[in-house]
HTML snippet that shows the backbone in 3Dmol.js (N, CA, C, O; Angstrom):
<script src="https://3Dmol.org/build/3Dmol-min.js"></script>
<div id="view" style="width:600px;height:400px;position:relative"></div>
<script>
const pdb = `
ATOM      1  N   UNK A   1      35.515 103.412  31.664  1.00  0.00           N
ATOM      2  CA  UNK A   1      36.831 103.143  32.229  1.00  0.00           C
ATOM      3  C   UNK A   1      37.561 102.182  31.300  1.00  0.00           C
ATOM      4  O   UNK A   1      37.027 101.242  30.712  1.00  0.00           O
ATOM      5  N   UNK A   2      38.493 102.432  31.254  1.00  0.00           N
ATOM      6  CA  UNK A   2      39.729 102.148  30.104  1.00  0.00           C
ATOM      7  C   UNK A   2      39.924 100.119  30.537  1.00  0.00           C
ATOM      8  O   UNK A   2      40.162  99.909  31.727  1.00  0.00           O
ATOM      9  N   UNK A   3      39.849  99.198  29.876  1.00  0.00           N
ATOM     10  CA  UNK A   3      40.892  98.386  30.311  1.00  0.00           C
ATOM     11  C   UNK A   3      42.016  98.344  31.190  1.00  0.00           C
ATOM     12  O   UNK A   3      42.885  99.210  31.091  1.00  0.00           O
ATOM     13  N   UNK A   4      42.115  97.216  32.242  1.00  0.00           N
ATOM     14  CA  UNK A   4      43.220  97.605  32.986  1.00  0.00           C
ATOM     15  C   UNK A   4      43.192  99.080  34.429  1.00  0.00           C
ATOM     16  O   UNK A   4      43.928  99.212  35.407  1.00  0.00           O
ATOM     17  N   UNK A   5      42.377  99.677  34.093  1.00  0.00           N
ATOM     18  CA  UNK A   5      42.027 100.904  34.574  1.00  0.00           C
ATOM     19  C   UNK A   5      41.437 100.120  35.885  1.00  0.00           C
ATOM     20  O   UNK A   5      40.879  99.099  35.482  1.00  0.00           O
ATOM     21  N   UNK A   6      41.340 100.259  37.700  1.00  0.00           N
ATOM     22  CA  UNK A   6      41.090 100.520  38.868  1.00  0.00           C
ATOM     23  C   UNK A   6      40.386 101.956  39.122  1.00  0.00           C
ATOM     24  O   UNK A   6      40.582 103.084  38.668  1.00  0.00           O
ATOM     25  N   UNK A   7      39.404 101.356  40.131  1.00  0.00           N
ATOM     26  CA  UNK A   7      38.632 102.904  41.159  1.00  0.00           C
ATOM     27  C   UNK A   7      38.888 102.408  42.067  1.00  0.00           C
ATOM     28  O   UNK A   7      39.103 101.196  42.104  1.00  0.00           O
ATOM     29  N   UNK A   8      38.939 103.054  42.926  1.00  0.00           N
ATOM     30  CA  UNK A   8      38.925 102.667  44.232  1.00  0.00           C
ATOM     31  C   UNK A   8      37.844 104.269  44.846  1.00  0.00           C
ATOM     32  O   UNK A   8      37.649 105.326  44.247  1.00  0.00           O
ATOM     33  N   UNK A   9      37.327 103.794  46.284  1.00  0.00           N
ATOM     34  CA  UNK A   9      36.459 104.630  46.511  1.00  0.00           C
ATOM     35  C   UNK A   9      36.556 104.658  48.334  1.00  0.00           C
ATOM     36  O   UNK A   9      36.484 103.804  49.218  1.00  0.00           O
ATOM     37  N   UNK A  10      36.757 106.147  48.280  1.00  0.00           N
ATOM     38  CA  UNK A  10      37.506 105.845  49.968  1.00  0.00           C
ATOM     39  C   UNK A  10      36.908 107.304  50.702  1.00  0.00           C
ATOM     40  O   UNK A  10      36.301 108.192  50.104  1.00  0.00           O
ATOM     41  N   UNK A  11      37.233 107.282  52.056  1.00  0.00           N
ATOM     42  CA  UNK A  11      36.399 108.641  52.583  1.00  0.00           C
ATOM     43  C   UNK A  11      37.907 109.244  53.128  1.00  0.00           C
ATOM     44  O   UNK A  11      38.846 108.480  53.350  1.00  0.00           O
ATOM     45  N   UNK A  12      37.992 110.567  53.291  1.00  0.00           N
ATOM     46  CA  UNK A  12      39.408 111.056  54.271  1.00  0.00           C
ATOM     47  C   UNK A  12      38.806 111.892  54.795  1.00  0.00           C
ATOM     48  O   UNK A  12      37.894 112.530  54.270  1.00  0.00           O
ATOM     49  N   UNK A  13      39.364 112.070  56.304  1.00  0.00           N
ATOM     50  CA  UNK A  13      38.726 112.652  56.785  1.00  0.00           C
ATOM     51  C   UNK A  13      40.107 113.019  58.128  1.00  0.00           C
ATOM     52  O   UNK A  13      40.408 112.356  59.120  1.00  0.00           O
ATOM     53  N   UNK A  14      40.584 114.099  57.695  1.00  0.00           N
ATOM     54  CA  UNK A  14      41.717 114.520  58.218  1.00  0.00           C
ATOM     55  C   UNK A  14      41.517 116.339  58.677  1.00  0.00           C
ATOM     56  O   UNK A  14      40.697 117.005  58.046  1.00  0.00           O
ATOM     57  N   UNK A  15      42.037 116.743  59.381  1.00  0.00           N
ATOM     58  CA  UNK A  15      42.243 118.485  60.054  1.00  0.00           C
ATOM     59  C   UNK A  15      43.200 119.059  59.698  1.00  0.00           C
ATOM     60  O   UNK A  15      44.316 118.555  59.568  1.00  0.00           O
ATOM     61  N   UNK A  16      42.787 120.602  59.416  1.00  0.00           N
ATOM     62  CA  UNK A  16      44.284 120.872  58.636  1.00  0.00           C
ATOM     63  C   UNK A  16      45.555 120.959  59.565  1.00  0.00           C
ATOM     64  O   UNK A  16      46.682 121.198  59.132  1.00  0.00           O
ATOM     65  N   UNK A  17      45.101 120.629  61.548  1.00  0.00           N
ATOM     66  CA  UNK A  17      46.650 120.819  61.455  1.00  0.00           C
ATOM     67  C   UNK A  17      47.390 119.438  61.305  1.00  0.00           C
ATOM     68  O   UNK A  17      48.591 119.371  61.043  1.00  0.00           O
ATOM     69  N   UNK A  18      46.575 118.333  61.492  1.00  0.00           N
ATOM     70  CA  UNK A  18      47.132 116.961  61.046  1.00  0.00           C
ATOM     71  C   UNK A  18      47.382 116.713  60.191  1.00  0.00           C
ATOM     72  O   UNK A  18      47.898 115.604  60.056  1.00  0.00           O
ATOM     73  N   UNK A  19      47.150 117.761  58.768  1.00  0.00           N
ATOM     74  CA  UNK A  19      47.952 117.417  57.243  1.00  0.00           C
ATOM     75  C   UNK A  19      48.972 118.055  57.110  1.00  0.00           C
ATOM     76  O   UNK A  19      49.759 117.745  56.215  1.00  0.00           O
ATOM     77  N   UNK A  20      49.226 119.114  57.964  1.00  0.00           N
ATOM     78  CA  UNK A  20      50.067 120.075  57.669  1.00  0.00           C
ATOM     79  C   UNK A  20      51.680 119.266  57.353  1.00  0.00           C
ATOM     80  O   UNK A  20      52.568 119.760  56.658  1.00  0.00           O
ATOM     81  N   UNK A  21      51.741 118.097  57.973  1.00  0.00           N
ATOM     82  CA  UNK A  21      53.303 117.230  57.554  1.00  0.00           C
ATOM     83  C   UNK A  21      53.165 117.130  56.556  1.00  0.00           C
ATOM     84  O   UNK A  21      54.189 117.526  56.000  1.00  0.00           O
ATOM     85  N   UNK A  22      52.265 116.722  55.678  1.00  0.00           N
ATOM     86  CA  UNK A  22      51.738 116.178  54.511  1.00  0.00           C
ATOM     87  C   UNK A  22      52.281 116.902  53.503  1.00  0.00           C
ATOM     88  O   UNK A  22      53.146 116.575  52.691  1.00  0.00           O
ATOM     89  N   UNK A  23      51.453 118.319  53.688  1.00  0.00           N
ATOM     90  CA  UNK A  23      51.320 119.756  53.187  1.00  0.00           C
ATOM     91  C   UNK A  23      53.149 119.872  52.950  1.00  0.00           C
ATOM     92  O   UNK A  23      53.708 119.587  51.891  1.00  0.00           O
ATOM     93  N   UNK A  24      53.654 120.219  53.855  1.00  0.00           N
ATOM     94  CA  UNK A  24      54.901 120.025  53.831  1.00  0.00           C
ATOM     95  C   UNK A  24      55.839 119.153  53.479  1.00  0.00           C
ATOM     96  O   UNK A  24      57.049 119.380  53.483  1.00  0.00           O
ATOM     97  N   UNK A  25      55.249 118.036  53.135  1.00  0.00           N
ATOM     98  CA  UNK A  25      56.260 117.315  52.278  1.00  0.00           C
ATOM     99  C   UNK A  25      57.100 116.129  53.810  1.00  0.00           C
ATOM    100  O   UNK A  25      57.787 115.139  53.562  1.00  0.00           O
ATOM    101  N   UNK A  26      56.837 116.523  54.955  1.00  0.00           N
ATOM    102  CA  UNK A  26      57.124 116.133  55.790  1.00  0.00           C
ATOM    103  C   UNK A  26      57.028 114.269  55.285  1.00  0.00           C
ATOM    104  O   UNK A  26      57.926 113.456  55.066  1.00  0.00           O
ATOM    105  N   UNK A  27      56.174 114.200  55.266  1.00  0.00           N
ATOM    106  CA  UNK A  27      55.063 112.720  55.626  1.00  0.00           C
ATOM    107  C   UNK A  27      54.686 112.707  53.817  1.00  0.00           C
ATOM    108  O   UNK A  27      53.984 113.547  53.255  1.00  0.00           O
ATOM    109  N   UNK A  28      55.359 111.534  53.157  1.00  0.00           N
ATOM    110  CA  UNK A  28      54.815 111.151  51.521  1.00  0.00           C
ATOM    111  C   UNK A  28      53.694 111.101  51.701  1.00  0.00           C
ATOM    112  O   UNK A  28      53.034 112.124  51.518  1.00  0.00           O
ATOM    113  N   UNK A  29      53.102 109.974  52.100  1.00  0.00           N
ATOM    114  CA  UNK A  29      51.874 108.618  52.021  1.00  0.00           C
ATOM    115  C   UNK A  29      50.519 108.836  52.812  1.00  0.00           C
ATOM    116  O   UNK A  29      50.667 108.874  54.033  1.00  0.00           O
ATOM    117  N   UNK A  30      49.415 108.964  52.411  1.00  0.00           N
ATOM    118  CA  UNK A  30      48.505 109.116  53.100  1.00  0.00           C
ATOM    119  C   UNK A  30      47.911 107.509  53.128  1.00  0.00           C
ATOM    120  O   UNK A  30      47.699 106.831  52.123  1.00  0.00           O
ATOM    121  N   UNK A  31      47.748 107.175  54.234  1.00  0.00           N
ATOM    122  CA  UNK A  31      47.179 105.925  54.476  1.00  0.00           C
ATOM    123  C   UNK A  31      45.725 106.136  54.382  1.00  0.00           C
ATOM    124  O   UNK A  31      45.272 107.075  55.037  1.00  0.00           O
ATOM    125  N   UNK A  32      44.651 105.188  53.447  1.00  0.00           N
ATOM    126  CA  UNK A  32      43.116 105.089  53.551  1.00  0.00           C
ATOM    127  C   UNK A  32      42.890 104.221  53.649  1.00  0.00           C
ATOM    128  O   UNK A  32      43.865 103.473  53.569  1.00  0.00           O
ATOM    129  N   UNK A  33      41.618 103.567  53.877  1.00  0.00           N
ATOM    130  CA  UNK A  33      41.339 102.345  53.552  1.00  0.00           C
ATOM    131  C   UNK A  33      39.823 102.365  52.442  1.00  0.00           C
ATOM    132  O   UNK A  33      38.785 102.866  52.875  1.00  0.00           O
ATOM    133  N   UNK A  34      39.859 101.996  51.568  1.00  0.00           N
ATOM    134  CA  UNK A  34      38.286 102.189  50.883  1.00  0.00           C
ATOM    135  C   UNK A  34      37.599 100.965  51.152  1.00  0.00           C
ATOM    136  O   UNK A  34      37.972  99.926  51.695  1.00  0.00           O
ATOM    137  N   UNK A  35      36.164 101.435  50.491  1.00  0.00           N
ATOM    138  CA  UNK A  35      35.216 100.806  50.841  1.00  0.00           C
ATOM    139  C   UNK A  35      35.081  99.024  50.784  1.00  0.00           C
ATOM    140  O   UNK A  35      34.043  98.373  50.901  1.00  0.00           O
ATOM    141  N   UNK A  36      35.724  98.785  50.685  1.00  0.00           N
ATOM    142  CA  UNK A  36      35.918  97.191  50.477  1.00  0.00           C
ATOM    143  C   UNK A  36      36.928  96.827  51.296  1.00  0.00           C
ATOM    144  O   UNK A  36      37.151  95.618  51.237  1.00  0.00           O
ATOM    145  N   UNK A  37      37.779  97.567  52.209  1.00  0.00           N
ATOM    146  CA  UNK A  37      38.942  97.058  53.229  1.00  0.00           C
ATOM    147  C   UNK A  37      40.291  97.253  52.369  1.00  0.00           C
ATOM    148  O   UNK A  37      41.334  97.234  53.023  1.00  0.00           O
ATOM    149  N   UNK A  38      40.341  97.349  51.655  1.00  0.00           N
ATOM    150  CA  UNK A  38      42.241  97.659  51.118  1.00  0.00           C
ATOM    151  C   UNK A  38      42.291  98.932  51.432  1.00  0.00           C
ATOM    152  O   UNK A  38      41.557  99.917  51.354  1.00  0.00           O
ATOM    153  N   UNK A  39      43.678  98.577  51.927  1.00  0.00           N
ATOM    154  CA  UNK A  39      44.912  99.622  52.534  1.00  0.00           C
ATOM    155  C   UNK A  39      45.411 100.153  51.085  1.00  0.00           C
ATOM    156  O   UNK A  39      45.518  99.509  50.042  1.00  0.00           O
ATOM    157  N   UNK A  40      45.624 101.229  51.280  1.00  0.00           N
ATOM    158  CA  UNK A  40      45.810 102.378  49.824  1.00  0.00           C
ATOM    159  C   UNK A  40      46.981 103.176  50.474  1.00  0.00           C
ATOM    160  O   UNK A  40      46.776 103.423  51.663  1.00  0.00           O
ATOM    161  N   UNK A  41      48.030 103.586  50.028  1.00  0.00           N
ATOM    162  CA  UNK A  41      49.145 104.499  50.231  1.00  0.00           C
ATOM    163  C   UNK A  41      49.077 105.452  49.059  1.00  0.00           C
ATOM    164  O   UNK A  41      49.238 105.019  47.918  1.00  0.00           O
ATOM    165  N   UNK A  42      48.807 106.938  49.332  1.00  0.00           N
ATOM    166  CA  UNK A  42      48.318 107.660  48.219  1.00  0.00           C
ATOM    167  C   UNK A  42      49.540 108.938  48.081  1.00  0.00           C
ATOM    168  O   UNK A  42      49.377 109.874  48.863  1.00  0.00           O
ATOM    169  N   UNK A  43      49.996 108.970  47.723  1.00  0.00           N
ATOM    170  CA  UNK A  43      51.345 110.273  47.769  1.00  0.00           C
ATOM    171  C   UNK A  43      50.646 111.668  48.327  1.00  0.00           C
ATOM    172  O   UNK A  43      49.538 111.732  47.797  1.00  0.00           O
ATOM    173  N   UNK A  44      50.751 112.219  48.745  1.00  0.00           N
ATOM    174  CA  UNK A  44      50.267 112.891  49.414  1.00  0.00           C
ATOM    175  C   UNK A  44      49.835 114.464  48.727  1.00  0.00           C
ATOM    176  O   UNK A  44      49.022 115.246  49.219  1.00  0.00           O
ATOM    177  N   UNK A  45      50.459 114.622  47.729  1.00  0.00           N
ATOM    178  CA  UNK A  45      50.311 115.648  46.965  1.00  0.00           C
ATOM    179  C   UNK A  45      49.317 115.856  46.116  1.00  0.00           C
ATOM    180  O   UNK A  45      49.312 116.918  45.494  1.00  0.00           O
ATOM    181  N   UNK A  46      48.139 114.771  45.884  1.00  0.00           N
ATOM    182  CA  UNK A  46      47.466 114.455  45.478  1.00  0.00           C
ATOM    183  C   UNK A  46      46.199 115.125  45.863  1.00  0.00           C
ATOM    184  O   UNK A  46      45.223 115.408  45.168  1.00  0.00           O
ATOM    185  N   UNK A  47      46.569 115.428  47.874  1.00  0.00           N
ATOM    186  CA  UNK A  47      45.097 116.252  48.494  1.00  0.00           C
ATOM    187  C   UNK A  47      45.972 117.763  48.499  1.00  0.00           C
ATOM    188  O   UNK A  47      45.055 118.583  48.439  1.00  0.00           O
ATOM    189  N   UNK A  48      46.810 118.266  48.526  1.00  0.00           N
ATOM    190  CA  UNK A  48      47.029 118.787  48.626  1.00  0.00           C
ATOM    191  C   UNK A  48      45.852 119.850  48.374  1.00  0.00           C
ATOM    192  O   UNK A  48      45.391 120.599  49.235  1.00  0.00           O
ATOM    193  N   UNK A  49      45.405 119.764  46.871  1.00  0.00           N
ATOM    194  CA  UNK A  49      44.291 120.988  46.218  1.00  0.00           C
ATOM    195  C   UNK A  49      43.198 120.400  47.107  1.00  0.00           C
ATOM    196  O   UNK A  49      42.298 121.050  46.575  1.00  0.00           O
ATOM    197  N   UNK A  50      42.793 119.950  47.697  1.00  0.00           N
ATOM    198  CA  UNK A  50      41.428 119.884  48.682  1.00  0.00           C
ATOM    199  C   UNK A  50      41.485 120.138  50.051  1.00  0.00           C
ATOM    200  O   UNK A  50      40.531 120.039  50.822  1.00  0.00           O
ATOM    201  N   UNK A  51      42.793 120.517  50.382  1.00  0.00           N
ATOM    202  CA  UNK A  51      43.177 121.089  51.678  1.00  0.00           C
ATOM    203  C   UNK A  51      42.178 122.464  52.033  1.00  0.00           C
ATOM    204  O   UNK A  51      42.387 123.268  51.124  1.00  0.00           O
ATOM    205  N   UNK A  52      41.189 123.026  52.994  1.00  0.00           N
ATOM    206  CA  UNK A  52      40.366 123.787  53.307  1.00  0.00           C
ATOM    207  C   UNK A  52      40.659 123.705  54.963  1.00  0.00           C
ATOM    208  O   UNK A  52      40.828 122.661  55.594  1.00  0.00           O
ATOM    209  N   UNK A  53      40.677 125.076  55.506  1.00  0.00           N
ATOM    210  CA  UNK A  53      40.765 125.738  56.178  1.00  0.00           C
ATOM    211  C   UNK A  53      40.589 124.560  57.755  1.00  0.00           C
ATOM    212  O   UNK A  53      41.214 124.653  58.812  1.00  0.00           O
ATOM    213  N   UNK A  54      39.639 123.641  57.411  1.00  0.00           N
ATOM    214  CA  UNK A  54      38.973 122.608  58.037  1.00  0.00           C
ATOM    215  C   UNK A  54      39.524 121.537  57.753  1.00  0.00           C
ATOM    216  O   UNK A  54      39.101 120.551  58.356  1.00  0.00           O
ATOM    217  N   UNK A  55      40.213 121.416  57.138  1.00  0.00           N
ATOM    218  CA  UNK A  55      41.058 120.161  57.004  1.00  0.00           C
ATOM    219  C   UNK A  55      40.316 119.863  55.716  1.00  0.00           C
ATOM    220  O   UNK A  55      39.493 120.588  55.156  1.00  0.00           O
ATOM    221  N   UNK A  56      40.805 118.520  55.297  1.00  0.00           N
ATOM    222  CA  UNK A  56      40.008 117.587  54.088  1.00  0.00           C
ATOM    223  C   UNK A  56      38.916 116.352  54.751  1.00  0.00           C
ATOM    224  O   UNK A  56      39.246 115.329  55.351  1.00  0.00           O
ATOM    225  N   UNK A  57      37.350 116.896  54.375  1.00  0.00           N
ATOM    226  CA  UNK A  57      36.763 115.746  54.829  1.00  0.00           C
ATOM    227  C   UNK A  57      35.452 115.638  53.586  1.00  0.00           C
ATOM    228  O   UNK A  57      34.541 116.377  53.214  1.00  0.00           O
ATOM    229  N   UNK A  58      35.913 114.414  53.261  1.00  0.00           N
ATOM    230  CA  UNK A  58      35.097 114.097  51.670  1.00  0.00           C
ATOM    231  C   UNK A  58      35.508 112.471  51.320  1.00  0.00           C
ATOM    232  O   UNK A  58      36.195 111.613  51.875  1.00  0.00           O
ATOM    233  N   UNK A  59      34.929 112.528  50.443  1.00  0.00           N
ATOM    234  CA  UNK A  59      34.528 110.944  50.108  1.00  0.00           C
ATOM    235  C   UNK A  59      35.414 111.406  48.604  1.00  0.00           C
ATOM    236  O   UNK A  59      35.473 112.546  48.145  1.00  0.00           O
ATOM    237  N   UNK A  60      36.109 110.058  47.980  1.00  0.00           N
ATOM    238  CA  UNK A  60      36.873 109.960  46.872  1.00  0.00           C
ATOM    239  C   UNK A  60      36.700 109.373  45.922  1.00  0.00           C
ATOM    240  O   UNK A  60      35.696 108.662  45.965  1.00  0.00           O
ATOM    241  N   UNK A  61      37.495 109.331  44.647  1.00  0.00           N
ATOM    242  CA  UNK A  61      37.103 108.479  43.456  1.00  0.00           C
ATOM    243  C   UNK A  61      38.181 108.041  43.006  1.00  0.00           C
ATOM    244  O   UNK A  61      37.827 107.901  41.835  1.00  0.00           O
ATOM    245  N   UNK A  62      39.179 107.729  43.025  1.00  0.00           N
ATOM    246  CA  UNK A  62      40.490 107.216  42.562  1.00  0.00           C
ATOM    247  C   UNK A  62      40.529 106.453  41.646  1.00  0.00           C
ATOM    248  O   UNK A  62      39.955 105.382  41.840  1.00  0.00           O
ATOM    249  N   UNK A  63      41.172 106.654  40.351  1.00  0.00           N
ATOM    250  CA  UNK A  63      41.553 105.806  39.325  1.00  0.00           C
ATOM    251  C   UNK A  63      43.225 105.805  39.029  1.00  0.00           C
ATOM    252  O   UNK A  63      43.942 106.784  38.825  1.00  0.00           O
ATOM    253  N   UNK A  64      43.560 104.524  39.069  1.00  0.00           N
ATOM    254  CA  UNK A  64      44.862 103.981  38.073  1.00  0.00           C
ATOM    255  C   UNK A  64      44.557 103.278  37.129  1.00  0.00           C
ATOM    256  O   UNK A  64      43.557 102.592  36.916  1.00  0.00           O
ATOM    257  N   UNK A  65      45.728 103.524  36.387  1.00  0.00           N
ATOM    258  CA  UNK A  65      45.995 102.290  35.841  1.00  0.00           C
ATOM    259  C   UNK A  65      46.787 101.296  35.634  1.00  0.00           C
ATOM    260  O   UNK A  65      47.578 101.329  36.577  1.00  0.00           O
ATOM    261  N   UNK A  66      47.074 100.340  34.891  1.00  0.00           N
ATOM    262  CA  UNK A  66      47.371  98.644  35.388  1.00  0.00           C
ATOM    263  C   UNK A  66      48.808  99.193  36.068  1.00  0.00           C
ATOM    264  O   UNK A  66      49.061  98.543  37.082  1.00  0.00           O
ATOM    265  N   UNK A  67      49.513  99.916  35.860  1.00  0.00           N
ATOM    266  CA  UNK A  67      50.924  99.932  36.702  1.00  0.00           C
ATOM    267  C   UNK A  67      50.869 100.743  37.541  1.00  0.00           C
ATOM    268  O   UNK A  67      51.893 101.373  37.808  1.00  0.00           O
ATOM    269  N   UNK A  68      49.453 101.043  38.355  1.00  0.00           N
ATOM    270  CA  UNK A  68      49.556 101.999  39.316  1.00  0.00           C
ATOM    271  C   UNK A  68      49.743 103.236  39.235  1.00  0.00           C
ATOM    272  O   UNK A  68      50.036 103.808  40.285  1.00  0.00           O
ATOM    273  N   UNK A  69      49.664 103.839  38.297  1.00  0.00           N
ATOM    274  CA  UNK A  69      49.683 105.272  38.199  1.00  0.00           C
ATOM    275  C   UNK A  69      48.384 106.073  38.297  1.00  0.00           C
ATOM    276  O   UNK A  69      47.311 105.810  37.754  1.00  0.00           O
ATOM    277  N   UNK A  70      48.744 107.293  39.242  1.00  0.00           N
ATOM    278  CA  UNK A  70      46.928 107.843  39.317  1.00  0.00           C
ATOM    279  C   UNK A  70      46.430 108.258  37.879  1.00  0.00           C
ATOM    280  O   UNK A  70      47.355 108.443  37.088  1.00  0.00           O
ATOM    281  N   UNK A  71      45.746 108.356  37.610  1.00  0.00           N
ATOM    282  CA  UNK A  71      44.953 109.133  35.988  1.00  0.00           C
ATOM    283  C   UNK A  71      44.005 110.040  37.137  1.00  0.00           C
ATOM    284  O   UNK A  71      44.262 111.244  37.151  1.00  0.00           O
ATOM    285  N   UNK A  72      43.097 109.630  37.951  1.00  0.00           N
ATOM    286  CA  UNK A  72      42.162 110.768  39.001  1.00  0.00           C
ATOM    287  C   UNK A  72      42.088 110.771  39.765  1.00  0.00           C
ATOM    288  O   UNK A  72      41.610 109.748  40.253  1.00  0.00           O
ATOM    289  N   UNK A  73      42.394 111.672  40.510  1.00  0.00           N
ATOM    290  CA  UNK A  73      41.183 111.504  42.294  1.00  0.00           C
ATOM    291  C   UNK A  73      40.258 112.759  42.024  1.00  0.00           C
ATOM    292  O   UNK A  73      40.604 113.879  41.648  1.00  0.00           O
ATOM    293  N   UNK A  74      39.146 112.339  42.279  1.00  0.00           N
ATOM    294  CA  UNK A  74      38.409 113.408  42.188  1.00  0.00           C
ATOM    295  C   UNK A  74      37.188 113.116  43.699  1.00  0.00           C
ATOM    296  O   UNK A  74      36.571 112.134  44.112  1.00  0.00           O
ATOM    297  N   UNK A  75      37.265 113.973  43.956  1.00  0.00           N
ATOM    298  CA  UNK A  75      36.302 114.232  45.605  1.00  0.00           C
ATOM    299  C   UNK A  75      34.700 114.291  45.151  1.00  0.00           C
ATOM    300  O   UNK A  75      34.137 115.306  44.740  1.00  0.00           O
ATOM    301  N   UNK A  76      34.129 113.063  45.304  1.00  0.00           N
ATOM    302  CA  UNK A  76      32.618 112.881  45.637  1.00  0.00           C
ATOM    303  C   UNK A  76      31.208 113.891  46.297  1.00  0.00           C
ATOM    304  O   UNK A  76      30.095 113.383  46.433  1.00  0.00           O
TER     305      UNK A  76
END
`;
const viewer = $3Dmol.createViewer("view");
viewer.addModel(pdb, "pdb");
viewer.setStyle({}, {cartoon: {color: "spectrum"}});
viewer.zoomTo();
viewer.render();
</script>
């Protein structure tokens, strides 16, 4: 991991008809909290590709860097 570079590591665990605002653009921000207690606001377009029939339920890997920009989420 790069200098400056953040993970954060979080579980979601949402149904697809409760993302469907999301999905739609309805609702930006997905609220998480990861494993250490911080509140995370994640744009929402981000789960979009892990959206399954069942909703999204998986554990995460999130990286920025120093100005907050994602570089990954990748599902655990």
């Amino acid at each position: 991991m790069s200098s400056g570079h953040q993970q954060f590591h979080f579980p979601l665990n949402i149904s697809y008809q409760e993302f469907l605002p999301y999905y739609r653009g309805e609702v930006n921000k997905v609220e998480v909290v990861d494993v250490k207690g911080q509140t995370l606001w994640i744009n929402a377009k981000h789960f979009r590709r892990f959206l399954t029939s069942s909703g999204i339920r998986a554990y995460f890997c999130m990286t920025i860097d120093a100005q907050g920009n994602l570089i990954s989420l990748e599902k655990n």
